[in-house]
N, C-alpha and C positions, 0 to 999 in steps of 0.2 A: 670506768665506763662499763655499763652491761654485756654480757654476752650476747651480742647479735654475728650474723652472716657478714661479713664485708667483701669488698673486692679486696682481693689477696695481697696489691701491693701497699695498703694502706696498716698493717698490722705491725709494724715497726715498734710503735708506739702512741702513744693517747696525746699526741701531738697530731699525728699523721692519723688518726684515728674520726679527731674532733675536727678536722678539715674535711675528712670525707663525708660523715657524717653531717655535716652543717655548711658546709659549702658547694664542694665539689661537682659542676654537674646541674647545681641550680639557676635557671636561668638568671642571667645578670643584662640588665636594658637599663641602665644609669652610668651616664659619662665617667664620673668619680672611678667609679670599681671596675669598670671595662680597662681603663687608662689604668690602676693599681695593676691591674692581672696582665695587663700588656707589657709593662716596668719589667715587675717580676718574672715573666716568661722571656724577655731577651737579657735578665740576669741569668737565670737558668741554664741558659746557653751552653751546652759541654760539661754540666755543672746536675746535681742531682737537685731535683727539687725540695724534699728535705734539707738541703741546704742552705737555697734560699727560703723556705719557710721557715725553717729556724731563728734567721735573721729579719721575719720578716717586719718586724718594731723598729728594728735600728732601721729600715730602710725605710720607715714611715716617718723616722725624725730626721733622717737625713735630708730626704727629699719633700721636705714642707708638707707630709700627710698626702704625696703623692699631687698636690694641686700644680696642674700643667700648666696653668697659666703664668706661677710663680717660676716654674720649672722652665720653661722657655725662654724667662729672663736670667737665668745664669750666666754669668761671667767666669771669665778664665779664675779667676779668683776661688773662687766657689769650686769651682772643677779641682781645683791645688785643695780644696779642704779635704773636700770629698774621696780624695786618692791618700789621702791622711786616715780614715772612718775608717778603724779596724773593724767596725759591726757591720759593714757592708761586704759585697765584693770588687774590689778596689782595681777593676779594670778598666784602664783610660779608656779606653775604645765605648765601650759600654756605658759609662757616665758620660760621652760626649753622646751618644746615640742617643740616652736618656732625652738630653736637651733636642736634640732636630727631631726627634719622634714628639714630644711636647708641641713642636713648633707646628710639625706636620699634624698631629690631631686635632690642634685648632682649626688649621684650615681644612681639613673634612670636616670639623663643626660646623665653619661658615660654609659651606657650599652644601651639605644635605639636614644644615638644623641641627641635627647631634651626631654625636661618634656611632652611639646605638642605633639611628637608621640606616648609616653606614653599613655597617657591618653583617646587621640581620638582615640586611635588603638580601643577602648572600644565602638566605634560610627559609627567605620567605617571612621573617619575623615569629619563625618557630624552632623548638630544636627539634634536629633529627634525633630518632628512637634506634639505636644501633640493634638492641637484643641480641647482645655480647653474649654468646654463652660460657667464656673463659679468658682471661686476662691473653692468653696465648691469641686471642681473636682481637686481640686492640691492634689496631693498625700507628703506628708514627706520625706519617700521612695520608692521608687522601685526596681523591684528583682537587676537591673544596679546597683543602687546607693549602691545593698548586695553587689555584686561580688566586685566593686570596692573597695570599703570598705576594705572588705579582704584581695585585694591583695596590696594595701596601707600598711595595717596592717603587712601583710609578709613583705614588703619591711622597715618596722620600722618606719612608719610613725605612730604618736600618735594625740588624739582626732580626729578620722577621721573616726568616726561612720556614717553610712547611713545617720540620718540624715544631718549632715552637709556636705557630700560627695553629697546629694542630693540639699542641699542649692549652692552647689561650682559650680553643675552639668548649675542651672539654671542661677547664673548669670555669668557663662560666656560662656551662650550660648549650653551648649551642649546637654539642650534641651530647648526648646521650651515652656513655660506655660503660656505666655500669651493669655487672652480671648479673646475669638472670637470676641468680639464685641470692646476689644483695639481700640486705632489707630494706636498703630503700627502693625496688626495683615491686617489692609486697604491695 
């Protein structure tokens, strides 16, 4: 990869490089990838995201390419393989949440039309522009990241505590935390 500016914690490696660069941060308004990045943020869970990104193929073959409608039909059976997938992370808790979060984004589909009006109704259907001036100024959570939290939690969505509401928030765009001195910030 070229030499550009990044935000600091993305220099690991040209793994963590090519996500920031090409994902991170950019708005996402499509059910498909809202639901992917919501997966992968309550696998995350305790867990570094490098991590889970690393794994993030196996757990796109594991879970039918992430499609919730499949995923909501899972059986105990399934649940028994998937705690077998050494290319995931193999936490019962997490692969049962997998499935009632499935279950529960359906029905925020049927009740607001898609998961993405859902969500961005919370934004106003914009991201917020943080103008981070230092990775030391990223916040965990924020009061957004409480409220949503909550009303996820009412809706019976499971692991979907502020922090990782707040992790879900930033990469797919619906705010903003890249440093000011980024290049994608130029």
């Amino acid at each position: 990869m070229e030499n550009k500016t990044r935000c600091a914690w993305c220099e690991k490696d040209d793994l963590y490089r090519k996500y920031h660069d090409e994902e991170w941060g950019k708005p996402i308004y499509d059910d498909a990838s809202l639901f992917e990045f919501l997966i992968l943020e309550t696998f995350q869970a305790g867990l570094s995201w490098y991590t889970i990104l690393s794994k993030r193929e196996n757990f796109r073959k594991a879970f039918h390419n992430f499609d919730y409608n499949n995923i909501a039909n899972y059986k105990e059976d399934k649940v028994q393989e998937l705690l077998l997938d050494a290319g995931i992370i193999r936490n019962q808790l997490k692969i049962r949440a997998t499935i009632s979060n499935a279950i529960a984004f359906i029905k925020v589909q049927e009740e607001f039309g898609s998961f993405s009006t859902y969500i961005w109704k919370f934004t106003n259907g914009k991201p917020i522009e943080n103008n981070r001036k230092s990775l030391k100024d990223v916040p965990a959570t924020s009061p957004l990241s409480d409220e949503i939290s909550k009303d996820l939690k009412k809706r019976g969505f499971k692991f979907v505590g502020s922090t990782v509401v707040y992790a879900h928030m930033q990469a797919t765009g619906m705010v903003n935390d890249h440093v000011q001195d980024c290049w994608t910030q130029k």
